[in-house]
C-alpha positions as CSV (number, residue, x, y, z in Angstrom):
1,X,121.8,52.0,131.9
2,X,125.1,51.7,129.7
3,X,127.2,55.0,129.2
4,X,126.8,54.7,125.3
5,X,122.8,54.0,125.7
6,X,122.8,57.4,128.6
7,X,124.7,59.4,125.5
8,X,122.7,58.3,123.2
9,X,119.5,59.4,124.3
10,X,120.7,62.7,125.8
11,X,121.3,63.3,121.9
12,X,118.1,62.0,120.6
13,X,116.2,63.5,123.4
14,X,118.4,67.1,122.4
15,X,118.0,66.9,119.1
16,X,114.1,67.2,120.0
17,X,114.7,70.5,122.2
18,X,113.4,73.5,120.3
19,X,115.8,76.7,119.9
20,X,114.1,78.2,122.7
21,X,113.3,75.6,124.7
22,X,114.6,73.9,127.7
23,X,115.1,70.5,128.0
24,X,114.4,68.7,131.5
25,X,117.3,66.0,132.3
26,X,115.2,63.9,135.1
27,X,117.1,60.9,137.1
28,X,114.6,58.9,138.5
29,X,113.2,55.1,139.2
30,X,114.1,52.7,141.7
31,X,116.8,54.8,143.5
32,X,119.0,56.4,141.1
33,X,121.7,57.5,143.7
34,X,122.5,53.8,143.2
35,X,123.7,54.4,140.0
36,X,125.8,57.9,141.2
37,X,129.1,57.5,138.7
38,X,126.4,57.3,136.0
39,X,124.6,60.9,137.1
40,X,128.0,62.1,137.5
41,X,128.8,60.6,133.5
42,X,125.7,61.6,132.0
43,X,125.7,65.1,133.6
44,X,129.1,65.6,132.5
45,X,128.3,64.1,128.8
46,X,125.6,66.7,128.5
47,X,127.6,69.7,130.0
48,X,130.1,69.0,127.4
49,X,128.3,68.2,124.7
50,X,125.4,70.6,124.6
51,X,126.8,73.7,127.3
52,X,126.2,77.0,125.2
53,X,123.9,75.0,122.5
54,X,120.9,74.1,124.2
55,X,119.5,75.5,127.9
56,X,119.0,72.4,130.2
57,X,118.2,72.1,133.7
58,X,119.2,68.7,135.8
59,X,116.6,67.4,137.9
60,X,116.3,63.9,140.5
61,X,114.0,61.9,142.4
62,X,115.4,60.4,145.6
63,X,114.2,58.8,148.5
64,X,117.1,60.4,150.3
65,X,118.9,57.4,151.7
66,X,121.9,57.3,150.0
67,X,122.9,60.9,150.5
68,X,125.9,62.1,151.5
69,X,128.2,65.0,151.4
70,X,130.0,64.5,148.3
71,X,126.6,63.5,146.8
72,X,125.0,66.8,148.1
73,X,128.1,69.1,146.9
74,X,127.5,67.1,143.5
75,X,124.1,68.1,143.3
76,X,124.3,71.6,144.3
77,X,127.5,72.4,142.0
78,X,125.5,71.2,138.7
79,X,122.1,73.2,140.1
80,X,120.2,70.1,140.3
81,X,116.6,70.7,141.3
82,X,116.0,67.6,144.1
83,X,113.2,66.3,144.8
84,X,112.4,63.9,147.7
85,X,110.1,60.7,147.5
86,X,108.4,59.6,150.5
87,X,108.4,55.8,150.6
88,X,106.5,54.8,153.7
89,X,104.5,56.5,157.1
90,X,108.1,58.8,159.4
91,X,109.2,55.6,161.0
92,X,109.6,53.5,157.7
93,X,110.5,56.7,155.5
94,X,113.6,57.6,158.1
95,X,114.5,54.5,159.6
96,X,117.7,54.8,156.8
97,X,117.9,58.2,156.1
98,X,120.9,59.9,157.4
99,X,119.9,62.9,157.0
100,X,116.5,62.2,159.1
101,X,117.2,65.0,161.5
102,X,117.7,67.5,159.2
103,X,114.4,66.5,157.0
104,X,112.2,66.4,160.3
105,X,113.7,69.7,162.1
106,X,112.7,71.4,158.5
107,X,109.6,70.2,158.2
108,X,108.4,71.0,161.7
109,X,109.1,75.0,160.6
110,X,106.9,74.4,158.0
């Protein structure tokens, strides 16, 4: 999606949020870490623009893959709520998930 299209529906989408409402910002489809500046520009759009107006809570769908640090420290700075799609049985799901280790250690505790 183009910047100005992003913006443009952040606003219309806004502009629908009642006074004491909360509007969900969801990034999800396909894998939308593949469009990272474009979270990073949107997020930034809607901090500016609407920061002290409207409450609004960031949220994404991922399949994980494309994670990284810098990704992660995004994420966790703007208190995005993650959530992680399982796209196959463990071997096909992790085969490129870099942070397999991590995922599988956690979910053994629980």
């Amino acid at each position: 999606m183009e910047s100005d299209i992003a913006q443009k529906a952040v606003d219309a989408f806004m502009e629908q949020v009642p006074e004491d409402g909360e509007a969900s910002i969801i990034f999800f489809g396909g894998e939308p870490l593949m469009a990272y500046e474009q979270i990073v520009e949107t997020s930034e759009y809607t901090k500016s623009n609407y920061s002290g107006k409207k409450k609004f809570k960031f949220h994404i769908v991922t399949n994980a893959t494309l994670l990284n640090k810098e990704k992660i420290d995004f994420l966790a700075e703007n208190d995005f709520s993650v959530a992680v799609s399982i796209d196959g049985d463990w071997e096909v799901q992790n085969s490129q998930r870099p942070l397999a280790n991590v995922v599988r250690t956690l979910t053994m505790k629980y």
